[in-house]
N, C-alpha and C positions, 0 to 999 in steps of 0.2 A: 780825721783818719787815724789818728795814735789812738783815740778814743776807741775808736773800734777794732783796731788791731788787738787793744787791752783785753777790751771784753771777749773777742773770739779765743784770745790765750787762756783765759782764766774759765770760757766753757768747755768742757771735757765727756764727749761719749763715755760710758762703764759699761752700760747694755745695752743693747736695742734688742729685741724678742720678736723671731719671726713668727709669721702666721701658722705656722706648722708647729710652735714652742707655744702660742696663744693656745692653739685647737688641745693640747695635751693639758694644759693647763686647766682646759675649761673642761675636757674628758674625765680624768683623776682628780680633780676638785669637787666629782658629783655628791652631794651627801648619799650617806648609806641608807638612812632614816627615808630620802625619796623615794628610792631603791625599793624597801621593802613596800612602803606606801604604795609602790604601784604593784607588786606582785600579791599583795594581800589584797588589795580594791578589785585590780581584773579578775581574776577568776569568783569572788564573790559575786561582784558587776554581773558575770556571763551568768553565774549560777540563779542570778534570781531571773536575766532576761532572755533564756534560755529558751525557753516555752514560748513567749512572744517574739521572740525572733524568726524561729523556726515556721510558726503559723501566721505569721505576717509581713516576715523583712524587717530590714535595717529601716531605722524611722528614724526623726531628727534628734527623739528623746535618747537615743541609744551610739547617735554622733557625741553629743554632748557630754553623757556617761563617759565616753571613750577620751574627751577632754578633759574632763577632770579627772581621772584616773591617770593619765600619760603626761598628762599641763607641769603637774610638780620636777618629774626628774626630765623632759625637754627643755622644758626653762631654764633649768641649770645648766644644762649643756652647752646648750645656743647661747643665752644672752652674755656671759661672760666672752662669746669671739669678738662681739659688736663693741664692750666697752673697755678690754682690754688690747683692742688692737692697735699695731702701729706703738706698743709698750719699749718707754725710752726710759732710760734712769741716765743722767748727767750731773756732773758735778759742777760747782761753779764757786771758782776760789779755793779755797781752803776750807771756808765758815759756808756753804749752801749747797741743796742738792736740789737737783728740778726732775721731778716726776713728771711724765705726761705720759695719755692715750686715749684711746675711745676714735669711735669710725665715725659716726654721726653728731654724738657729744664731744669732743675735746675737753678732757680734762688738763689741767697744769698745773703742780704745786709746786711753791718755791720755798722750800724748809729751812730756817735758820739751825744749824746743827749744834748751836749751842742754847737750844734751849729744847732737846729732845730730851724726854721723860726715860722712853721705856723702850726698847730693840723688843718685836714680836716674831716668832718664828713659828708656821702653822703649818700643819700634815695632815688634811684630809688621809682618810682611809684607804682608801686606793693610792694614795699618793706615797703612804708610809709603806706598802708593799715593794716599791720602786727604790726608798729610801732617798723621795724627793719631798722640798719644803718650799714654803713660800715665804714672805719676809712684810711685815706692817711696820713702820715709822709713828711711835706717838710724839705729838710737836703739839705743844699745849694752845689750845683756840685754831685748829688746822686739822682738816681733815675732810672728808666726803660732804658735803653740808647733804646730800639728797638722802644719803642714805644713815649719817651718824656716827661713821667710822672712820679707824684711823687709812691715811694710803696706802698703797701698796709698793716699797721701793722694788719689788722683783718678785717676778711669776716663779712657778714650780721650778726649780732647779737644784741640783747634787751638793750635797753637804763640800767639798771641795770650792765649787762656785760659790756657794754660800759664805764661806770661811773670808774667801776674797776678797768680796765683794763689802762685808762689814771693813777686812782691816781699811777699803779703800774710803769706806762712808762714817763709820764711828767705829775709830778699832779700840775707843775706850770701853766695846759692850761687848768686846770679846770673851769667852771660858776660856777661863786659866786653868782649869779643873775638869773631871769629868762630872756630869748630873747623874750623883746618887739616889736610884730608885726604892722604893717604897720599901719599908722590910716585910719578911714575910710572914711576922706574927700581926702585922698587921689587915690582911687579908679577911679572918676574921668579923674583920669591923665593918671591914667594907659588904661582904657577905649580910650582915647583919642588917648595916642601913637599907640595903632593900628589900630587907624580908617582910615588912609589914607592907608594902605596897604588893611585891610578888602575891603576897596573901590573901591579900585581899580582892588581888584578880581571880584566885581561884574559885574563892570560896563566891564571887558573884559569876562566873563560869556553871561553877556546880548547879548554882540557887535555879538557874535557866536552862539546865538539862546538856550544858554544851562546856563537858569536861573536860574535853581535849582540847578546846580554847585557852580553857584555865592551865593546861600542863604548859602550852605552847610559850603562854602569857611568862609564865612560874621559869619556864628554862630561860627567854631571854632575856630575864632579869640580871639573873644569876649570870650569863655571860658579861650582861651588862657590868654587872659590880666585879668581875675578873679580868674584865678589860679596864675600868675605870682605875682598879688598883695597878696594875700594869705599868697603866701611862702614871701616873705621880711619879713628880722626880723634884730633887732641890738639890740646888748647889750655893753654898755657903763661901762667898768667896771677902777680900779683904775691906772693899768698899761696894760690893755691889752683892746681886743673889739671883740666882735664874727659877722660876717655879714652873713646872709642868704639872697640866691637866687634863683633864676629857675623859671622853669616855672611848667611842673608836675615831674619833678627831684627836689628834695630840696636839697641843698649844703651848708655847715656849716662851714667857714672858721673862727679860734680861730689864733689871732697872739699879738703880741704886739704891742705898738703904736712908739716905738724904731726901730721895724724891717718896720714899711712904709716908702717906698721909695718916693711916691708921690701921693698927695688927690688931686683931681678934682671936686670939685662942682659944680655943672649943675642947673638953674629955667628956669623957663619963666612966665611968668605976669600973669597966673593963680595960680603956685607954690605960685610966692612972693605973692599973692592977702591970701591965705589959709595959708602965713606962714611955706611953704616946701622948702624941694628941695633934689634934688639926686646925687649921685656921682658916681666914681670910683677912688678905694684904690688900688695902685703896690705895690708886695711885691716881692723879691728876690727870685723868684723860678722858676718852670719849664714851661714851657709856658702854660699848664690848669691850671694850680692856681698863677698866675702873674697877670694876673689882677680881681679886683674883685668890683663888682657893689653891691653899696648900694643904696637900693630902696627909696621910696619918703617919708621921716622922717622929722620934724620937720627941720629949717632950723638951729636953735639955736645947735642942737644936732651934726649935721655936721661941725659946727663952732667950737664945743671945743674937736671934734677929732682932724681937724689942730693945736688948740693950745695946744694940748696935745703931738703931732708929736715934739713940739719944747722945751718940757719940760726933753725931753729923749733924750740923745749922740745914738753913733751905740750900744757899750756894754752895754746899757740897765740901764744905769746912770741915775741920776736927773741930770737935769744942775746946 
């Protein structure tokens, strides 16, 4: 009986996410990229079965059309209610935290908090208009095994909830700081890195008589590489660093400069000309959050990440 008195003290509710917190989750979580997927397939779709529709009806090949066209951003929608439902975050002890959810599948993880890697914080598109995030736990050998990924400690919710919710589950991966965003001669570069693929779309638009493909292709690049500079951001903090990425996804990876396994710094003769340059930081986790690209920041600033990598042992020691 004391045995289980013990255990029920040291389990502790933090969240539990109702069905109507699931459904919003699974709403504002849709990718954009589905989105367009479907508004550039349907009216294609219609425009080539346009003429056989009209002189014969809807037929099975034209159900189907209508499934792969609609299948990508439904999917999104739906299947996230079925396997984040019934979503509980608990804590248990001081040293563990238990995930679970899912309606048909049950999921359960039980994370040891002392051997979490990296704190993940993610903003779908829609999501980042609301100024809602969602939150991943990397715990090294732990994770999704179906799907590869790290859990999820808590569905879409307010920077406020969010704040809370880490100092209550690892308030060691807190910002002490704010996340300083990209500067603006850096733009530029970003500009640059798509212009040989925007160009490329044109000039094979053109070759096939179909130029306004090519301009359509050429502007959402360009949006592309202004939202990608946008979201980069880094914050330079005393034993840890937080790196922001994407494009119209923003992704917030929080680790220590002990848990980098290896920094890559990237210029080229415009960078060094401006004083930049960009990277990619590995860290020991599950293959979506193993590598992660830090956007085009001062070059100084990426230099005393490395030598900060070498100030720290693996247990998170000074040397």
């Amino acid at each position: 009986v004391q045995q289980d008195m013990q255990a029920a003290s040291e389990f502790l509710v933090l969240r539990r996410f109702t069905c109507k917190e699931v459904a919003r989750h699974a709403l504002l979580g849709t990718s954009l990229w589905s989105i367009f997927y479907t508004l550039v397939s349907v009216p294609l779709y219609f425009s080539l079965s346009l003429e056989e529709a009209l002189a014969e009806g809807m037929d099975l090949s034209m159900l189907i059309g209508l499934v792969i066209a609609f299948g990508p951003v439904f999917s999104q929608m739906i299947s996230p209610l079925f396997r984040y439902y019934g979503f509980t975050l608990a804590r248990l002890g001081n040293d563990r935290v238990q995930i679970s959810y899912g309606l048909f599948t049950r999921r359960q993880f039980t994370l040891p908090l002392a051997k979490t890697n990296a704190i993940v914080l993610r903003q779908p598109f829609f999501a980042r208009l609301f100024g809602l995030s969602y939150g991943e736990i990397i715990n090294v050998g732990m994770g999704d095994a179906a799907e590869g990924i790290a859990p999820a400690f808590c569905l879409l919710t307010d920077v406020r909830e969010m704040s809370l919710l880490l100092d209550q589950i690892a308030p060691q991966f807190r910002l002490e700081q704010d996340i300083l965003a990209s500067p603006k001669k850096a733009l530029p570069i970003s500009l640059l890195r798509y212009a040989p693929w925007a160009l490329a779309g044109v000039a094979a638009a053109v070759l096939f008589a179909r130029w306004w493909i090519g301009l359509i292709w050429f502007c959402l690049l360009m949006v592309a590489a202004l939202f990608s500079w946008r979201t980069k951001g880094l914050c330079l903090m005393e034993d840890r660093l937080a790196i922001c990425n994407g494009i119209f996804n923003k992704r917030t990876i929080i680790t220590f400069y002990a848990k980098l396994q290896s920094l890559k710094i990237v210029d080229n003769p415009l960078a060094r000309r401006l004083g930049l340059a960009w990277g990619v930081a590995t860290i020991l986790a599950e293959a979506a959050s193993r590598t992660n690209t830090i956007g085009c920041f001062s070059a100084a600033e990426l230099d005393s990440i490395a030598e900060k990598m070498l100030c720290y042992d693996s247990n998170g020691l000074q040397r």
